[in-house]
Steps between C-alpha positions, in 0.01 A plus 500: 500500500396230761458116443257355755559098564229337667480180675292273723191452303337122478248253615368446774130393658284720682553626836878483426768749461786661247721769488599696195829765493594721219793628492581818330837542286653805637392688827250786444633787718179689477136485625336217352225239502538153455204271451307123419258496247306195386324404200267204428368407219226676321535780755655806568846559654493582877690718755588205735703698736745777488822669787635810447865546573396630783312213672112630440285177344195463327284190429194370341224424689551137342811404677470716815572306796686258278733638324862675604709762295834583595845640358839498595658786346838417589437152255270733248255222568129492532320167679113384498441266754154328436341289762155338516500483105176449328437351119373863431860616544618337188668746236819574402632751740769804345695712702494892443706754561412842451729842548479828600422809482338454162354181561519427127706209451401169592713164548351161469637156596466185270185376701519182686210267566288437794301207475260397794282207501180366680 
């Protein structure tokens, strides 16, 4: 059982920045993976990015360059810095958590919008 609060979503123009946290509930003492996805309307959710608890990351090709994931796991916290934001980027972003071994059980944040205008 894990609650996952996110924050930092909003609006800002193009070529600007925001960062998002989530922070998970408890602390997750095994391996793990904790992740952004996006969704925009009328398409498909995304893989944003994604850390494991041991420090590997993994991005789209969309936000390379752009885009920073990081965690503190002594706060159980998960950050996306994006920089250089384009109107393309808008969706509402979730935070994921997902646990080992079995890799069967996924955790989802509330979502919190991104906005980016021209």
């Amino acid at each position: 059982q894990v609650r996952l609060a996110e924050s930092g979503g909003g609006l800002v123009q193009a070529g600007g920045s925001l960062r998002l946290s989530c922070a998970a509930s408890r602390t997750i003492f095994s391996g793990n993976v904790m992740g952004w996805y996006r969704q925009a309307p009328g398409k498909q959710r995304e893989l944003v990015a994604d850390i494991t608890s041991g420090g590997s990351t993994n991005y789209a090709d969309a936000v390379k360059g752009r885009f920073t994931i990081s965690r503190d796991n002594g706060k159980d916290t998960v950050y996306l810095q994006m920089n250089s934001l384009k109107p393309e980027d808008t969706a509402v972003y979730y935070c994921n958590l997902q646990i080992g071994p079995n890799w069967a059980t996924r955790y989802w944040g509330q979502g919190t919008q991104v906005t980016v205008s021209s």
